[in-house]
N, C-alpha and C positions, 0 to 999 in steps of 0.2 A: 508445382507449388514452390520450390525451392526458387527459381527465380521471381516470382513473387514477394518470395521472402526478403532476399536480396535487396531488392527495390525498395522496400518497404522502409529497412533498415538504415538506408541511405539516406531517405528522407527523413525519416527520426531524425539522424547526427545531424543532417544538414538544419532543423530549423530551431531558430532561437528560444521558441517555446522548450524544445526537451532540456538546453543548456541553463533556461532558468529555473527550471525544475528540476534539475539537477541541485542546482544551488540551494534550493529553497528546501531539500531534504538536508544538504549536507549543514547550510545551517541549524536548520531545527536537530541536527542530531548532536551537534555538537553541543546544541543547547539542553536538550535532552542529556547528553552523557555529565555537563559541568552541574548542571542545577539537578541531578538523577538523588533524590534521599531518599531516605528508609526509616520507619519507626520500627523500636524492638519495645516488647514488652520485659518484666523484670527478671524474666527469666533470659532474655535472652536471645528470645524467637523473634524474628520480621514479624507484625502484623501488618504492614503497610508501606506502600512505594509509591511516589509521584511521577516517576520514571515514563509514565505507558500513556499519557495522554497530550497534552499540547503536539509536544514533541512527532509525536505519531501522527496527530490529528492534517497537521499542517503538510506533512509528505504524504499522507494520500489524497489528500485535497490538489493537491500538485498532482498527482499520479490521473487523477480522476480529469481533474482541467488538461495536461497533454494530450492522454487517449484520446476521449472524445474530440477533441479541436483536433489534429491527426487524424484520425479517422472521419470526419466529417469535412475536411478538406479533399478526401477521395471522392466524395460527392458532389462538393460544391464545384469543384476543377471538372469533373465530368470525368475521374478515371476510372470510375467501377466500371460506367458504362463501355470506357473502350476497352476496356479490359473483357467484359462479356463476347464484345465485338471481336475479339482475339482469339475466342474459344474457352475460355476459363469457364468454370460453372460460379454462382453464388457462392454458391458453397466452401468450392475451395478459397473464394478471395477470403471470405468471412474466417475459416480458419486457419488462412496466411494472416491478418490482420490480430487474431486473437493471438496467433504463436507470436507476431512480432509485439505483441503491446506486452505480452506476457514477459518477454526478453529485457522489453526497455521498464516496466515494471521492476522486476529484479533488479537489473542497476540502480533504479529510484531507489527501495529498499535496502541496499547496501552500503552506499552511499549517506543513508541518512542511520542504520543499525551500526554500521562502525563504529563511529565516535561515538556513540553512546556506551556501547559498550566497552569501549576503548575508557573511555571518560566517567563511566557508572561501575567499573570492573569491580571496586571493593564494594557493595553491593551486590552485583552477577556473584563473585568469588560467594557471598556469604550462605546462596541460598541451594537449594539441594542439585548436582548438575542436571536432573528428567526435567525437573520442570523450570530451568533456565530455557532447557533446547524447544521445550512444550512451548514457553515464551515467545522466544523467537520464531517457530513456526507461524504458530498460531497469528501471529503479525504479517508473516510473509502472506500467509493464504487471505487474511483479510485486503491487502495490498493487492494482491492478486482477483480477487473477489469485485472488487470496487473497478477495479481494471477491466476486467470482460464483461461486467455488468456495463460500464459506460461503451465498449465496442458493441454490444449487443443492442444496446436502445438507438446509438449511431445508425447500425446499421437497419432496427425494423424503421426509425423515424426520418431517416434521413437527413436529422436536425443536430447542430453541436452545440446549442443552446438547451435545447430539450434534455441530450442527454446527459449533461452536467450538472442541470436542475434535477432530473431523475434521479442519477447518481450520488451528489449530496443527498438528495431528501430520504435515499435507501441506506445510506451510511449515519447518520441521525438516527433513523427509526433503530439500524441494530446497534448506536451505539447506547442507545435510549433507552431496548431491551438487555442490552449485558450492563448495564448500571442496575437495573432492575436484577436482573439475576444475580448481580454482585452483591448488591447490598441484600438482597434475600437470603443467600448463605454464608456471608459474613460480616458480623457488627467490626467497626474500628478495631475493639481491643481484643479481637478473637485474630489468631493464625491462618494466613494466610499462606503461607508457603509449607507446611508440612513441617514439622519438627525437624532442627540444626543439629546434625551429627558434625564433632570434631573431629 
């Protein structure tokens, strides 16, 4: 599997798709970290940050268009097949392909979390560090989430059109439901981050 990997990884760097989706996160995050506010209520406390959405939205929308086009060029080229033809099972390609998108995933995501955070620090600094790091995960895994979800429909559909359209349309439905869950347990001028210890 390891040379699988290899391979994989080579053609990531090599195609202009990951280089502009590289870009298209480190803008948005740079966007994200300059235009990142915060509302405090009178006391004091965060209730609210703009910080977690354009920003976000537009690097896994990127993340989700490379995968899928990537992975669905292994099919269109015919090299799943010669690669079965090789001895490889399904299985391992599929989770060579998942380890590699998972890889180039993380770069997407760091690339576009840097500068924001970099760029949103006195905001980060304000709020408690558990649920700074809660933050950032929770971002990463969604990044990640959308990522094997578009290698996974690639690979049952054989389609890099299908799986991009699948892919958005399952990042809408749960960014549809955590709007819904957000706005359920918390109004604007209610706390959001937990009470500010000095």
């Amino acid at each position: 599997m390891l040379d699988l990997i290899k391979a994989r990884l080579v053609k990531y760097f090599r195609s202009p798709l990951f280089y502009i989706a590289a870009l298209v996160s480190l803008v948005s995050g740079i966007y994200g970290g300059v235009y990142c506010t915060y509302f405090k209520d009178e006391a004091g406390i965060i209730i609210n940050c703009s910080a977690d959405d354009m920003w976000m939205l537009t690097a896994i929308w990127a993340v989700i268009v490379l995968v899928a086009m990537c992975a669905g060029r292994e099919f269109s080229d015919g090299t799943i097949r010669n690669k079965i033809a090789v001895g490889h099972t399904k299985t391992v390609i599929f989770l060579a392909e998942v380890i590699v998108a998972a890889i180039m995933t993380g770069i997407i995501y760091l690339l576009n979390i840097v500068p924001t955070a970099i760029g949103g620090w006195y905001f980060i600094n304000e709020i408690p560090t558990l649920y700074a790091v809660e933050w950032f995960v929770n971002i990463c895994l969604t990044f990640e989430l959308m990522s094997i979800f578009a290698v996974t429909v690639t690979f049952l559909l054989a389609k890099r059109a299908v799986a991009v359209v699948a892919a958005f349309a399952l990042h809408f439905v749960l960014y549809i439901i955590l709007g819904f869950t957000d706005g359920y347990y918390y109004n604007f001028d209610e706390p959001r981050f937990g009470t500010l210890t000095s």
